[in-house]
OpenMM code with the backbone's topology and positions (N, CA, C; nanometers):
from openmm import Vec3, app, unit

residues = "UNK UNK UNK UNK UNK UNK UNK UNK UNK UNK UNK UNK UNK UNK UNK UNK UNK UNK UNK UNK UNK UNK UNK UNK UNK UNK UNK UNK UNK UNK UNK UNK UNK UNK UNK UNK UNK UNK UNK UNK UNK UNK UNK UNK UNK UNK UNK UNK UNK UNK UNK UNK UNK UNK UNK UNK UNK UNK UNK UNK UNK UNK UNK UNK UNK UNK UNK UNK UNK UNK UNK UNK UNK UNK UNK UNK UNK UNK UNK UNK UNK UNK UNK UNK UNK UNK UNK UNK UNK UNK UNK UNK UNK UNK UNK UNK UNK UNK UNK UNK UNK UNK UNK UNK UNK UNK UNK UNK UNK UNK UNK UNK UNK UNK UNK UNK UNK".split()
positions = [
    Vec3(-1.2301, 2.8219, 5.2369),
    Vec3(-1.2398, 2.7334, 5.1226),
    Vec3(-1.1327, 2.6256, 5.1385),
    Vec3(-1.1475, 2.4820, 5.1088),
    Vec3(-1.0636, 2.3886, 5.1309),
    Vec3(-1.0041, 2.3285, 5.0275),
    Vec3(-0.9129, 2.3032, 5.0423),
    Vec3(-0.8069, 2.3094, 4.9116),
    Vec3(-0.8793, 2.1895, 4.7923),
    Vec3(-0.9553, 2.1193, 4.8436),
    Vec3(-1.0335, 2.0226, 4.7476),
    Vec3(-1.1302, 2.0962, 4.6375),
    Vec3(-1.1860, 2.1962, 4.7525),
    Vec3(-1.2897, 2.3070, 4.6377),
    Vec3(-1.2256, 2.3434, 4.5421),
    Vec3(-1.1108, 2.3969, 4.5609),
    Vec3(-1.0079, 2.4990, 4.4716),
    Vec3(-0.9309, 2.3628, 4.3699),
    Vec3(-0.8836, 2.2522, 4.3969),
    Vec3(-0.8922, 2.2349, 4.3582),
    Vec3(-0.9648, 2.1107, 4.2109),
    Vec3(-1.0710, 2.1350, 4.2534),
    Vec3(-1.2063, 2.0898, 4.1865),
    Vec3(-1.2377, 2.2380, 4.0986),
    Vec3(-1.2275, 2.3291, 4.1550),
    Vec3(-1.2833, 2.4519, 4.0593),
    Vec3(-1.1494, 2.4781, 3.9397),
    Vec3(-1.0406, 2.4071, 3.9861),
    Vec3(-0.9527, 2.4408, 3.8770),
    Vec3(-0.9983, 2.3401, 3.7569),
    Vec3(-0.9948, 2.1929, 3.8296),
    Vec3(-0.9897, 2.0812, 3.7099),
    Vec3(-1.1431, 2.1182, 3.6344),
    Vec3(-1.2265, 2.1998, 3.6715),
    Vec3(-1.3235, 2.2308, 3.5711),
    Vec3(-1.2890, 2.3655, 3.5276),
    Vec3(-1.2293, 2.4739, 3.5524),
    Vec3(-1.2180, 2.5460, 3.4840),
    Vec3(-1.0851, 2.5603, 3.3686),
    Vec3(-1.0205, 2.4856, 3.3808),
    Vec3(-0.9085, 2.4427, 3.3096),
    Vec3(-0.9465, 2.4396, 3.1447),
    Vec3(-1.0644, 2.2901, 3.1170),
    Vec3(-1.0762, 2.3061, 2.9945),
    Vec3(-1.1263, 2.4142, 2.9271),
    Vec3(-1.2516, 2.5024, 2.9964),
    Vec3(-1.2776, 2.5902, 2.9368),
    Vec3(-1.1950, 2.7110, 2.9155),
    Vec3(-1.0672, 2.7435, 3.0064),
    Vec3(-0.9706, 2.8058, 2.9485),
    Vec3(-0.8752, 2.8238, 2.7969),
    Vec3(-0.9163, 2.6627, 2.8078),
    Vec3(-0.8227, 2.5928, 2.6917),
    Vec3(-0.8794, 2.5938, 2.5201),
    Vec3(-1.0263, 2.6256, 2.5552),
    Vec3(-1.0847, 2.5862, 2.4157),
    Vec3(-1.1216, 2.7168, 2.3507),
    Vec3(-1.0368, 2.7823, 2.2262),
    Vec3(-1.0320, 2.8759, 2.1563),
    Vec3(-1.1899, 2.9090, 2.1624),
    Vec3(-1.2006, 3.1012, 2.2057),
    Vec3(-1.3219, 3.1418, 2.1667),
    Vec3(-1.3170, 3.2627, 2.0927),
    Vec3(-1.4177, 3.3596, 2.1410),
    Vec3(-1.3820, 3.5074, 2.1024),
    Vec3(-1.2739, 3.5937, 2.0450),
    Vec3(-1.2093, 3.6044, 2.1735),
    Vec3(-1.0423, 3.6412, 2.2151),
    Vec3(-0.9775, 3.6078, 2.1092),
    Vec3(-0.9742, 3.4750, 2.1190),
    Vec3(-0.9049, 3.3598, 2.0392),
    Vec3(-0.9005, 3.4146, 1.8188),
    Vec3(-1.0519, 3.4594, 1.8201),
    Vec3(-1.0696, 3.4980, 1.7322),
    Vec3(-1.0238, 3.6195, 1.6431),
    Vec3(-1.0587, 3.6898, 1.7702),
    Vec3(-1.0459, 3.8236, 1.7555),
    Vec3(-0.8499, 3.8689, 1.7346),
    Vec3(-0.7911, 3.7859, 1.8390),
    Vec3(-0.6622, 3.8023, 1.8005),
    Vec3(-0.5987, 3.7574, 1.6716),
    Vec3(-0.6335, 3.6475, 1.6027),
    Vec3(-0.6186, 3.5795, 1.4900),
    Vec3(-0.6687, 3.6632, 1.3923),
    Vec3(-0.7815, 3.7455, 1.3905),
    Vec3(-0.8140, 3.8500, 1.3125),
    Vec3(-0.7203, 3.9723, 1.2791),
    Vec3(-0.6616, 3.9776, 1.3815),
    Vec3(-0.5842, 4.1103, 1.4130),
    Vec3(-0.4284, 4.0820, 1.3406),
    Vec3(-0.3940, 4.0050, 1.3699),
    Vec3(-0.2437, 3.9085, 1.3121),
    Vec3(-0.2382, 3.9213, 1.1979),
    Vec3(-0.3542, 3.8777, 1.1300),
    Vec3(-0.3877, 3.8409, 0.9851),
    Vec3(-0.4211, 3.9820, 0.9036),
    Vec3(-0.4890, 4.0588, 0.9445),
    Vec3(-0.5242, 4.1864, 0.9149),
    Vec3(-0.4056, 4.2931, 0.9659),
    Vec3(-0.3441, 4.3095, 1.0350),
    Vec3(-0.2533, 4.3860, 1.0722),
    Vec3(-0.0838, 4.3439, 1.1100),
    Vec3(-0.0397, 4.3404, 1.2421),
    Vec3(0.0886, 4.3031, 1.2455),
    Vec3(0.0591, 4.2049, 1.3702),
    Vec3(0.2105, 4.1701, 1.4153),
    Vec3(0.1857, 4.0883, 1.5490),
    Vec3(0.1641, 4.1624, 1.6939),
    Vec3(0.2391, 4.2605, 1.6864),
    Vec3(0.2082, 4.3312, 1.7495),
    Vec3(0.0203, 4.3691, 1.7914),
    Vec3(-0.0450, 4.3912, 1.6701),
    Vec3(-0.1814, 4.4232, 1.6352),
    Vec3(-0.2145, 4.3211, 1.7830),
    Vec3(-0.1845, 4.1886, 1.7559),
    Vec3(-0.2301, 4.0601, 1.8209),
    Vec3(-0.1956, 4.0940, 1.9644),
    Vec3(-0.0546, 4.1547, 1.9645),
    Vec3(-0.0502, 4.1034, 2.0999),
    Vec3(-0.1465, 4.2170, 2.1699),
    Vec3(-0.1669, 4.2976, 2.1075),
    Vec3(-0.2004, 4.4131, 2.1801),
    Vec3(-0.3798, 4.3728, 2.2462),
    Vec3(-0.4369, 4.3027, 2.1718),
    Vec3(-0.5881, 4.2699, 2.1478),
    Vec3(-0.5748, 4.1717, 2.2842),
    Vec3(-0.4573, 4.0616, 2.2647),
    Vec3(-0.4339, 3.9943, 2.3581),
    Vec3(-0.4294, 4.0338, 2.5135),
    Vec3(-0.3522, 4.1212, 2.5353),
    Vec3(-0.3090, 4.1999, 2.6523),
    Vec3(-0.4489, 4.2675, 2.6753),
    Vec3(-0.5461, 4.3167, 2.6273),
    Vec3(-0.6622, 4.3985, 2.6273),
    Vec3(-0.7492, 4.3140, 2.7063),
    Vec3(-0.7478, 4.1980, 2.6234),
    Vec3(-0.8568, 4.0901, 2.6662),
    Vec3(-0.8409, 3.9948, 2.8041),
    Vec3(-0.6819, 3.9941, 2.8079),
    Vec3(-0.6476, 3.9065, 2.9499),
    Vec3(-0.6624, 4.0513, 3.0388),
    Vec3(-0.6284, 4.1215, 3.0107),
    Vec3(-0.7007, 4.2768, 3.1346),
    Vec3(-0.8365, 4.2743, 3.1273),
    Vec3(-0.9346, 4.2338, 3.0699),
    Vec3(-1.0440, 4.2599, 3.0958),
    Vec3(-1.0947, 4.1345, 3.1597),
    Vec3(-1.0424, 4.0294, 3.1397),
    Vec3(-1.0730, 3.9026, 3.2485),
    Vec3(-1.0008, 3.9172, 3.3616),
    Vec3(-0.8999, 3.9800, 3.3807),
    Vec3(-0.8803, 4.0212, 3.5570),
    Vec3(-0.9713, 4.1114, 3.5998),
    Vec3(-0.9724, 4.1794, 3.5306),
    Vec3(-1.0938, 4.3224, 3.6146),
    Vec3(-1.1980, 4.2042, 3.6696),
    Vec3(-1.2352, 4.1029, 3.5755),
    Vec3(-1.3682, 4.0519, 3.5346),
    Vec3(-1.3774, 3.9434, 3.7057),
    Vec3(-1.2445, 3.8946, 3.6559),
    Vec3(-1.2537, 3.7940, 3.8144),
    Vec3(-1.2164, 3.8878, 3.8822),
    Vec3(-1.1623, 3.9815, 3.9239),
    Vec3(-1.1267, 4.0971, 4.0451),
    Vec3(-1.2854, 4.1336, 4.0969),
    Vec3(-1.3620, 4.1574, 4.0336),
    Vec3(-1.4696, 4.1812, 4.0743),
    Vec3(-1.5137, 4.1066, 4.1465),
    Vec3(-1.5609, 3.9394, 4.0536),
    Vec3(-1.6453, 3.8275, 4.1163),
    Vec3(-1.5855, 3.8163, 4.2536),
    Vec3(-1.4001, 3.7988, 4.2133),
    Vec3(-1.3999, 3.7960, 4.3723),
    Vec3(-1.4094, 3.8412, 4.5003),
    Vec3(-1.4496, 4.0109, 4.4862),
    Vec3(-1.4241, 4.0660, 4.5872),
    Vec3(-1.6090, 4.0434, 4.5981),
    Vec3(-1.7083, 4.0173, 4.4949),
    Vec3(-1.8502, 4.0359, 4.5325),
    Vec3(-1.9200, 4.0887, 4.4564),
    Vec3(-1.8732, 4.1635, 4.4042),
    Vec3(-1.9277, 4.2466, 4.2566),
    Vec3(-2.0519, 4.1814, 4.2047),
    Vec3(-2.0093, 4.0862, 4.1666),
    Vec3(-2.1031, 3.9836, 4.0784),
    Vec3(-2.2583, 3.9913, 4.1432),
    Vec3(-2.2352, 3.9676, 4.3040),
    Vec3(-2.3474, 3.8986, 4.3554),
    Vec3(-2.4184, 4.0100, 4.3920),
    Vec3(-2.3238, 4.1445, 4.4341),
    Vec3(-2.4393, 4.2058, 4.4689),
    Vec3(-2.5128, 4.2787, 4.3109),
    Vec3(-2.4635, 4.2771, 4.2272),
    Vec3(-2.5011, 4.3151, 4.0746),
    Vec3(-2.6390, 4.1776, 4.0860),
    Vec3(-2.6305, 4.0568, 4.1036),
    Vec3(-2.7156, 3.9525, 4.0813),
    Vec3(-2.8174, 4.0160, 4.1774),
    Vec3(-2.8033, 4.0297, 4.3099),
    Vec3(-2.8915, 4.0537, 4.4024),
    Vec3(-2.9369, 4.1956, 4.3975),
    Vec3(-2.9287, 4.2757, 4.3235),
    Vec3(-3.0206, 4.4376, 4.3204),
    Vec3(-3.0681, 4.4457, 4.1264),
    Vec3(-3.1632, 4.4318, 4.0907),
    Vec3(-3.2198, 4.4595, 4.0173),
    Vec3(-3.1620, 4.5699, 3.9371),
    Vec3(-3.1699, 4.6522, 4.0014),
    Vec3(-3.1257, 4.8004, 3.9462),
    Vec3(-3.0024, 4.8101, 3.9025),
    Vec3(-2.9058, 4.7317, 3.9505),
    Vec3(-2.7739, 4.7076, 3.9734),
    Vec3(-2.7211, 4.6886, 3.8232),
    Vec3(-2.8375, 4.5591, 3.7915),
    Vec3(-2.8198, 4.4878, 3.6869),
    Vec3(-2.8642, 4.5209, 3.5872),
    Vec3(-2.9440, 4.6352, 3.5908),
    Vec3(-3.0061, 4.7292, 3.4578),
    Vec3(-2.9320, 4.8164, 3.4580),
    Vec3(-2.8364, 4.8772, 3.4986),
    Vec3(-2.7619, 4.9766, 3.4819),
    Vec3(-2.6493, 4.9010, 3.4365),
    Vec3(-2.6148, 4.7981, 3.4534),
    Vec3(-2.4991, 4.7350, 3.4280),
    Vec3(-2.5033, 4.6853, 3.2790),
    Vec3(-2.6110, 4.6876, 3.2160),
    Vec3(-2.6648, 4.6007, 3.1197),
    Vec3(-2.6587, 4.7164, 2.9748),
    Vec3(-2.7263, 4.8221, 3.0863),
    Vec3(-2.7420, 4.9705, 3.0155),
    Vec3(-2.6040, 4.9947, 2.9379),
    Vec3(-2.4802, 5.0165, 3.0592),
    Vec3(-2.3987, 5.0458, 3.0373),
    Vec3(-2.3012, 4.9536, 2.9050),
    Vec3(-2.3024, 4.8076, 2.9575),
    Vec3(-2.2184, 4.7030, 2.8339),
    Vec3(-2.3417, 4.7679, 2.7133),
    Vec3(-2.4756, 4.7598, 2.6915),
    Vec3(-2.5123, 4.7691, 2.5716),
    Vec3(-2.4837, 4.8819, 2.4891),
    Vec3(-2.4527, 5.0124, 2.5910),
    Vec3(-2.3897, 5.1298, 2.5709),
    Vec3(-2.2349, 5.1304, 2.4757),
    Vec3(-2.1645, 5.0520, 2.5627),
    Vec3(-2.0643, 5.0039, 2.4857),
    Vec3(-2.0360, 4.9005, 2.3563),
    Vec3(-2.1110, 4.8175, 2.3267),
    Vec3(-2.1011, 4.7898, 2.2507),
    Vec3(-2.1533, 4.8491, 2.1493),
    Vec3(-2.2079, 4.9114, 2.1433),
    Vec3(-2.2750, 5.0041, 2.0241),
    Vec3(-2.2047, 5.1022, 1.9496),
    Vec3(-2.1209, 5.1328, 2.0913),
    Vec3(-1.9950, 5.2119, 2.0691),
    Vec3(-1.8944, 5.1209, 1.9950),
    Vec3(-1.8858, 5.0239, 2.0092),
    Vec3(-1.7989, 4.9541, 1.9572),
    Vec3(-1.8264, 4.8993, 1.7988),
    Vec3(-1.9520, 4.8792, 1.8007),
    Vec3(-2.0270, 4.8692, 1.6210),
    Vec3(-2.0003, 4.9729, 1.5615),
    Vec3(-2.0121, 5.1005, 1.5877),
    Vec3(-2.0340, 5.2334, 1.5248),
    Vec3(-1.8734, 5.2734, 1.5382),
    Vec3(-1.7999, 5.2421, 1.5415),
    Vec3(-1.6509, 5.2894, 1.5300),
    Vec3(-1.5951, 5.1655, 1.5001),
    Vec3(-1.6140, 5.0401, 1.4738),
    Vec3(-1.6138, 4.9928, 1.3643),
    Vec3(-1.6328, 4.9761, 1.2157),
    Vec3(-1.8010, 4.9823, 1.2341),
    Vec3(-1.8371, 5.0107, 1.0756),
    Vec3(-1.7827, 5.1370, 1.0350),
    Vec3(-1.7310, 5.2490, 1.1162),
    Vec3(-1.6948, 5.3788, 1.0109),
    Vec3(-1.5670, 5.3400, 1.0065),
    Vec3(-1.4947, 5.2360, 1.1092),
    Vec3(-1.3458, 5.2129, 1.0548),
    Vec3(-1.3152, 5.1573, 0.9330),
    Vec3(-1.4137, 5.0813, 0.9209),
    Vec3(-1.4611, 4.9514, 0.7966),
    Vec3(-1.4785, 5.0280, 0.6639),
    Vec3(-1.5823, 5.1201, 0.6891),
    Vec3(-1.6356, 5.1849, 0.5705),
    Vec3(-1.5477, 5.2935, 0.5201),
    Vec3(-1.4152, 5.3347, 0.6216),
    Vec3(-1.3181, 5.4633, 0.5375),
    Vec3(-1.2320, 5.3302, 0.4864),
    Vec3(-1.2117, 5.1999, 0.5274),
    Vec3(-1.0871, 5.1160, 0.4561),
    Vec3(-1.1241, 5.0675, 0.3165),
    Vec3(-1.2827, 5.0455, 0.3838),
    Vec3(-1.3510, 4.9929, 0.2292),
    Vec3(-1.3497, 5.1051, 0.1123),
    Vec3(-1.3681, 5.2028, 0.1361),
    Vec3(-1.3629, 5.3519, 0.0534),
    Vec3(-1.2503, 5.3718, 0.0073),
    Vec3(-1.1350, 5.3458, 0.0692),
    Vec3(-0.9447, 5.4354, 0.0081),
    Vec3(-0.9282, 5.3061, -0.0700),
    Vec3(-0.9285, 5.2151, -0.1000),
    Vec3(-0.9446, 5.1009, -0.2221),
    Vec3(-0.9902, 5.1159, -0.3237),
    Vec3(-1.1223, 5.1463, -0.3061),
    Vec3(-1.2005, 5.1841, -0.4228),
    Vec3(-1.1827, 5.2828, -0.4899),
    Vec3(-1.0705, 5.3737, -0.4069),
    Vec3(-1.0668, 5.5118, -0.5101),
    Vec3(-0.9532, 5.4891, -0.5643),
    Vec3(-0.8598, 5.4120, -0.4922),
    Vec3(-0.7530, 5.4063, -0.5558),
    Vec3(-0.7657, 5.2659, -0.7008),
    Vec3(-0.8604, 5.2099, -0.6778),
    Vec3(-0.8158, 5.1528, -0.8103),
    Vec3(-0.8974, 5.2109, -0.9238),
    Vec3(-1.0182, 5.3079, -0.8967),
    Vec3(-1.0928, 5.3943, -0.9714),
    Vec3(-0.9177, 5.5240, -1.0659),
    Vec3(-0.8493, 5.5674, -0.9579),
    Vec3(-0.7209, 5.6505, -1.0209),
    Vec3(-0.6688, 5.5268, -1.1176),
    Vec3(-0.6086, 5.3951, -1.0539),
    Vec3(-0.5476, 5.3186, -1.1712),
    Vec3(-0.5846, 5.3539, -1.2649),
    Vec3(-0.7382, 5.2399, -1.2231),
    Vec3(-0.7990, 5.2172, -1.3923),
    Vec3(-0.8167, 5.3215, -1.5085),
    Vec3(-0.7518, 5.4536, -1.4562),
    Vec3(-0.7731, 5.6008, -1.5140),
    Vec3(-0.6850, 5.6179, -1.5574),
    Vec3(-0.5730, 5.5580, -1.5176),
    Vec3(-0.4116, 5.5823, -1.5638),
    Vec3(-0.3999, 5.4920, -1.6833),
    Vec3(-0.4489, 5.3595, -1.6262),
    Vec3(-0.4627, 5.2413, -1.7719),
    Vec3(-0.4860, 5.2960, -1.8898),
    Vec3(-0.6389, 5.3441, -1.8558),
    Vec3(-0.7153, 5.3732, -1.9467),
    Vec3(-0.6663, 5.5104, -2.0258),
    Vec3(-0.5915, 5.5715, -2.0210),
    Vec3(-0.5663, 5.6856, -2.0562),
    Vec3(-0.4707, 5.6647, -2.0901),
    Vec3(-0.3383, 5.5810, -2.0619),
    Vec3(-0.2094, 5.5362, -2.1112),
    Vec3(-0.2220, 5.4134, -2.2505),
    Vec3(-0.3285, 5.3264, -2.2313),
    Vec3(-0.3760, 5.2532, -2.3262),
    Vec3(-0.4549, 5.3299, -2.4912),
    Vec3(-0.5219, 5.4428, -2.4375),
    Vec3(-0.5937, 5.4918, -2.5321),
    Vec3(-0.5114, 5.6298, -2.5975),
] * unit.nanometer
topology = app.Topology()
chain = topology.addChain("A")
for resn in residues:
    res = topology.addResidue(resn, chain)
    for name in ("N", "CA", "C"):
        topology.addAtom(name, app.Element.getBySymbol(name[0]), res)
């Protein structure tokens, strides 16, 4: 590869580095909802999963996944596998946070109501 390719593949991959996505989101979620730490941690998760991600492409991964069919249904199998996993241990994370709120202001309003009356 000649240093013009490389660098031509930088000056285009540059901006798309640059322009807040997912990640981007997802860490800002985490900050806001939890601590900084929360963030960095989501952070560190996500820049490890884009090395694995280019570790692969570069050694070939990619192509022979592109070039075997099967490759790519198992591969597909597997992320859809995971994310599902990832919905479903969400929503029950969601649904015990949404739940300990509701009971606790159900006790308040019991204390009010019983201290008032």
């Amino acid at each position: 590869m000649q240093w013009q390719q490389v660098l031509s593949f930088v000056a285009a991959i540059t901006p798309l580095t640059l322009i807040p996505g997912a990640s981007f989101t997802l860490v800002t979620q985490r900050v806001i909802a939890g601590s900084r730490t929360d963030g960095a941690l989501v952070a560190l998760g996500s820049a490890c999963g884009l090395l694995v991600h280019a570790t692969f492409a570069a050694v070939g991964l990619s192509a022979l996944v592109m070039s075997s069919a099967q490759a790519l249904t198992v591969v597909k199998i597997l992320g859809a596998g995971y994310l599902i996993w990832l919905g479903v241990t969400t929503w029950r994370s969601a649904r015990r946070g949404a739940v300990e709120p509701a009971a606790a202001r159900g006790r308040s309003s019991i204390r009010l109501g019983s201290g008032a009356g």
